[in-house]
C-alpha positions as CSV (number, residue, x, y, z in Angstrom):
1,X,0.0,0.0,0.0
2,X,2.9,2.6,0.1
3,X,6.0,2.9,-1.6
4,X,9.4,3.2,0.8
5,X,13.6,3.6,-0.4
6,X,15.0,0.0,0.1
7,X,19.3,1.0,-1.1
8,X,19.0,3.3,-4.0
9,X,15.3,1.3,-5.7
10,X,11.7,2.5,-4.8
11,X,9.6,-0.2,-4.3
12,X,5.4,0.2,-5.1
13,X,2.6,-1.7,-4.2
14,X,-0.4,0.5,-5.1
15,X,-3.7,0.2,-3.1
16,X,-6.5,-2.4,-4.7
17,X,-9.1,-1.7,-6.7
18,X,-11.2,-1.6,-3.6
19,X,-11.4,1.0,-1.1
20,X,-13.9,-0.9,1.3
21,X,-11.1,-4.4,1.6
22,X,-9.0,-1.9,3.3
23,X,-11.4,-0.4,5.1
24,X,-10.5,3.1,3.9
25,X,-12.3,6.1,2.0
26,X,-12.1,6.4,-1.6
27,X,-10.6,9.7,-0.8
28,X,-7.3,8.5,0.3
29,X,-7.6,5.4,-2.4
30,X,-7.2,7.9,-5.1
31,X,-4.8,10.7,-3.0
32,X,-2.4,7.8,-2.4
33,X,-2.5,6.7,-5.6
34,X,-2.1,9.9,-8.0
35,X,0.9,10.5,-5.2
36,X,2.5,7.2,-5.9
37,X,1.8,7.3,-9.7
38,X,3.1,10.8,-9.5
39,X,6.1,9.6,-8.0
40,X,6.6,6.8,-10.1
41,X,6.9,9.4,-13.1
42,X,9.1,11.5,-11.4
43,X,7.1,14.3,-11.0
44,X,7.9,15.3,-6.9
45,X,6.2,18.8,-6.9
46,X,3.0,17.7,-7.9
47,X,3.0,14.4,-6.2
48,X,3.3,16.4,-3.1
49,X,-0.3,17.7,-2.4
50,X,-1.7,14.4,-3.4
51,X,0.3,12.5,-0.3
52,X,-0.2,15.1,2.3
53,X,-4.0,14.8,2.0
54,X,-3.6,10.8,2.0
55,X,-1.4,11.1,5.3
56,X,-3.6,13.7,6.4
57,X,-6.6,11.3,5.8
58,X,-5.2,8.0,7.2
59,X,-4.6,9.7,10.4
60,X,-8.4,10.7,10.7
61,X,-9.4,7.4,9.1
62,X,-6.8,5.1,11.2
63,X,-5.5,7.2,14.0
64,X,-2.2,9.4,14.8
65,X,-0.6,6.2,15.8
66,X,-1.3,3.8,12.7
67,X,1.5,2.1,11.0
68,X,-0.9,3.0,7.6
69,X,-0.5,6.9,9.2
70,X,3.5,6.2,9.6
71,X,3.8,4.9,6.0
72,X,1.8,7.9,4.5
73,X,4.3,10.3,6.8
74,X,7.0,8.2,5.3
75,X,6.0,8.5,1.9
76,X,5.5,12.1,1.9
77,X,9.0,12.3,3.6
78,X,10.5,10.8,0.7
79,X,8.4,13.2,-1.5
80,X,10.4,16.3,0.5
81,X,13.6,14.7,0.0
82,X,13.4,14.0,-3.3
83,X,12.9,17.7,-4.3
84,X,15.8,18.8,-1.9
85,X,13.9,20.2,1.2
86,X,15.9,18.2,3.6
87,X,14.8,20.1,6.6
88,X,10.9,19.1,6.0
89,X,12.0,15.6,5.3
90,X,14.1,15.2,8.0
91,X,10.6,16.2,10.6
92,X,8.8,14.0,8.5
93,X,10.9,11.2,9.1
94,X,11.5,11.6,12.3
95,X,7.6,11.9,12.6
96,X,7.3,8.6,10.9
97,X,9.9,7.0,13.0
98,X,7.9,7.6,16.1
99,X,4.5,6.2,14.4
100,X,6.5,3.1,13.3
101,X,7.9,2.1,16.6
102,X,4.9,2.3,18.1
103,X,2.7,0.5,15.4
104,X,5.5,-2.1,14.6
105,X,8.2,-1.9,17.3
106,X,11.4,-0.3,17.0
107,X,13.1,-3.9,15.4
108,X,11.1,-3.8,12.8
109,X,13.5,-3.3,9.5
110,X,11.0,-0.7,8.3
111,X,11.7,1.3,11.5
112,X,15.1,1.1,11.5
113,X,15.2,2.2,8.0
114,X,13.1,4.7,8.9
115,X,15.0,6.2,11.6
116,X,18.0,6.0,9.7
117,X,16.5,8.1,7.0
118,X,15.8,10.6,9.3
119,X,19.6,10.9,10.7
120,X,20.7,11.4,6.8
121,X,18.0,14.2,6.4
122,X,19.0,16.2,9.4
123,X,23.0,15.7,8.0
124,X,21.9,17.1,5.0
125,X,19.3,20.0,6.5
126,X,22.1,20.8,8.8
127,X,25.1,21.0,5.9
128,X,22.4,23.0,4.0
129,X,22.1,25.6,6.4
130,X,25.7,25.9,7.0
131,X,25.8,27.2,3.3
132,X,23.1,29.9,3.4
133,X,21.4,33.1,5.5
134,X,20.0,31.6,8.3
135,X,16.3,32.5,8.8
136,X,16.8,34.9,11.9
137,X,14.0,33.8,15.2
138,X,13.2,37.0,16.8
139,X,13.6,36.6,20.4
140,X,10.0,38.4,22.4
141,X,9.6,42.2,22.4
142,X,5.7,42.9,22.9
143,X,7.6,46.7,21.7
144,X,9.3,45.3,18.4
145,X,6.4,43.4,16.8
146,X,3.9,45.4,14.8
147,X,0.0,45.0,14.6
148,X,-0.8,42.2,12.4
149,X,-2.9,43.6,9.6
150,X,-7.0,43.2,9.9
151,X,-6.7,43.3,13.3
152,X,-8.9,46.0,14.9
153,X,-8.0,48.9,17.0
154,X,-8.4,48.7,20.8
155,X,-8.4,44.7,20.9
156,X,-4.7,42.9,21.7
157,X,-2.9,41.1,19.3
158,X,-2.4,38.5,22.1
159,X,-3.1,35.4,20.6
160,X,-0.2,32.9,18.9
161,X,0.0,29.6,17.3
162,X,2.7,26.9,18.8
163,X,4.4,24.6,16.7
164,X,6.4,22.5,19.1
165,X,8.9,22.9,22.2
166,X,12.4,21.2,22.7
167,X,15.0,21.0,25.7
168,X,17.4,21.8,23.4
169,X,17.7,25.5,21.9
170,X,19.8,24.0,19.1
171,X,17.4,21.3,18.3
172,X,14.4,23.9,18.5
173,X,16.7,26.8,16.3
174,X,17.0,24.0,13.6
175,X,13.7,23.0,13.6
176,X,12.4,26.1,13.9
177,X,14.5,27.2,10.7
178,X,13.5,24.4,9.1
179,X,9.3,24.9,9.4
180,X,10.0,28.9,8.5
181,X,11.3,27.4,4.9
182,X,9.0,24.7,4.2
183,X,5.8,26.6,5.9
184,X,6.4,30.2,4.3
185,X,3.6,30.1,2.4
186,X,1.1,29.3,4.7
187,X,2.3,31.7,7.8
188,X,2.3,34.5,5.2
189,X,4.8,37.1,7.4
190,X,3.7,35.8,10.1
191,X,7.3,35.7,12.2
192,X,8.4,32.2,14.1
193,X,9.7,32.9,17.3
194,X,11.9,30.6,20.1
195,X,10.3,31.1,23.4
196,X,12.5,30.6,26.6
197,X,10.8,28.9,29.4
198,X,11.5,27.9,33.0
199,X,9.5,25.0,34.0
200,X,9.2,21.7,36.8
201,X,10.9,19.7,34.7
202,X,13.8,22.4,33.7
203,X,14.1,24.9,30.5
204,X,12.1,24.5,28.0
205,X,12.1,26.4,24.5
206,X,9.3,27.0,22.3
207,X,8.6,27.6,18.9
208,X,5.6,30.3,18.7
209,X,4.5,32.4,15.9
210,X,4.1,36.3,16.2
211,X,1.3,37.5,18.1
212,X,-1.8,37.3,14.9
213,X,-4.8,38.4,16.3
214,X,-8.0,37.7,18.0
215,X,-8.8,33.9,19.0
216,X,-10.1,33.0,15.4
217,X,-7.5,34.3,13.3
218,X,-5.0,32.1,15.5
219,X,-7.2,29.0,15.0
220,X,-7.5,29.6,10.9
221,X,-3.8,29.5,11.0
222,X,-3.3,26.4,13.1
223,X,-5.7,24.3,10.8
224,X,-3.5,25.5,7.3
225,X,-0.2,24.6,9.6
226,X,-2.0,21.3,10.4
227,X,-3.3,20.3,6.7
228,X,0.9,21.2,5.7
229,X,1.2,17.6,8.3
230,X,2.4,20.2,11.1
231,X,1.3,19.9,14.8
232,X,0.2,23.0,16.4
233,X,-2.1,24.9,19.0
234,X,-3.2,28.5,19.9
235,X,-1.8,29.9,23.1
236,X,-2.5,33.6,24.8
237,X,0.4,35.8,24.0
């Protein structure tokens, strides 16, 4: 049902001409397989779209946890490395990984390959970077960051969307670079941020967008991150 790098070949095994045997929607029947024929013909770009809305629909169909969710995540990881955006792949992989060992257990050779692929991605995200402009995080200033357009007079921009929170500032500057790249279009100016945080269990740093507005503009940004196969929530500034 999914199509994974075994050495330097690509293996398919397209779903069957029945939806119901799998007990999926034809929705992700046919998202999976334009994406995989896509792929097959070496068309990456345009094979993109058609597996985030199959991992996106596996994981509302099978659950977060799925090996059929890790597979998709897998896939579409492939997808990103395939066109050069090592820093998406490398999240996507490492994503994958953690639905795999659950669904499968961390032996399993599909895991381990998986995990593996992850490690190269970030090598590659990391040597990348080391070659361009990094994408500066602003550190917080309620002073330095302007009004978000469309948002009315009187009424704080206070609200923010959070896209994930590492022990490591190193780990959460990388990954924070690497969702500012792949997610540009869809935060639109909206700045990414790295949060410093003291908490029970020690520091903690978190990746935040800019304040954007009132309660609902945070949530219609949340749910394009989350269709772009991005965990995230709304927080008060």
């Amino acid at each position: 049902m999914c199509f994974w790098h075994l050495g330097v070949y690509v293996v398919f095994a397209l779903i069957g001409a029945s939806s119901l045997a799998y007990g999926q929607s034809a929705a992700l029947t046919q998202n999976h397989r334009q994406g995989a024929t896509l792929f097959k013909a070496g068309k990456f770009d345009e094979a993109i779209p058609f597996l985030e809305r199959a991992a996106a629909l596996s994981e509302r169909e099978f659950g977060p946890t799925a090996s059929r969710t890790g597979f998709e995540v897998k896939n579409l990881a492939t997808l990103h490395e395939k066109v050069g955006n090592s820093g998406r792949a490398a999240i996507l992989y490492q994503r994958a990984a953690k639905i795999l060992t659950t669904s499968l257990g961390a032996g399993h050779p599909v895991t381990r390959e998986t995990i593996a692929q992850s490690l190269q991605a970030d090598i590659r995200a990391r040597n990348e970077e080391s070659q361009r402009t990094p994408i500066t995080l602003t550190p917080p200033s309620h002073a330095s960051l302007p009004r978000p357009s469309g948002t009315p007079k009187g009424e704080p921009a206070d609200w923010k969307v959070q896209l994930g929170a590492f022990t490591s500032l190193d780990n959460a500057r990388k990954v924070g670079t690497g969702l500012g790249r792949s997610l540009k279009g869809v935060l639109q100016g909206v700045a990414l941020e790295i949060r410093e945080a003291q908490t029970g269990s020690g520091r903690i740093y978190r990746i935040q967008t800019s304040p954007v507005g009132e309660r609902p503009v945070a949530r219609a940004l949340c749910a394009r991150i989350q269709a772009n196969i991005v965990p995230c929530f709304i927080t008060k500034y």
